[in-house]
N, C-alpha and C positions, 0 to 999 in steps of 0.2 A: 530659437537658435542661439548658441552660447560660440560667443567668439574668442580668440585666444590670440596670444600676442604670436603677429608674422613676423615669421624669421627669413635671413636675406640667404640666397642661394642660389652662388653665380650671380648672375642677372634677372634669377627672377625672385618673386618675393612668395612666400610660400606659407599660408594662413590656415591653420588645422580648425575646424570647428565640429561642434557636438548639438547633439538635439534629444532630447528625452520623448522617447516611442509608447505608444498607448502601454504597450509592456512593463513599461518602467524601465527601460534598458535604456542604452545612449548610441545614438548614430553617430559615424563621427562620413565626416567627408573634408576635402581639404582644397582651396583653390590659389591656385599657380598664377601669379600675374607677375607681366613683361612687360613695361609701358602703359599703353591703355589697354591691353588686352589680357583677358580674366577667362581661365578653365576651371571648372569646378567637378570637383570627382566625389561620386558617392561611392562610401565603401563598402563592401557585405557585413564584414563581422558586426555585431551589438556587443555591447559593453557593461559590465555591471557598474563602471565608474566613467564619471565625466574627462576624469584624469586618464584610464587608459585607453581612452575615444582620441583622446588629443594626443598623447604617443603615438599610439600607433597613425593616426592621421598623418602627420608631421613626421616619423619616418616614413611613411610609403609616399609624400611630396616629393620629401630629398631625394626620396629613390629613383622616381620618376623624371626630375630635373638631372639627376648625377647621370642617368643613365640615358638622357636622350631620346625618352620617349614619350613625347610632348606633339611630333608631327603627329 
């Protein structure tokens, strides 16, 4: 698992990461932490770069944190 630098967002802190799949492709998932408390989201799409696992990661965080759907 390839970690990428978290970005702050509001109040929570928002860490995009990637994983390289038997395919050769990149998982990316991104996890939302509040204090002590850490969600971790996997995402559908594969990626043919590590780079745009961790975009798109890190926008669909923001999105999730901007948009209030976190309960």
């Amino acid at each position: 698992m390839q970690i990428s630098h978290a970005h702050e967002v509001g109040k929570y802190l928002v860490t995009p990461m990637t994983k390289l799949n038997e395919a050769g492709r990149y998982s990316a998932s991104v996890s939302i932490r509040r204090g002590m408390h850490d969600r971790v989201f996997r995402l559908i799409p594969h990626f043919d770069s590590a780079a745009s696992a961790v975009c798109y990661a890190l926008a669909q965080g923001r999105q999730l944190v901007m948009n209030n759907q976190l309960a």
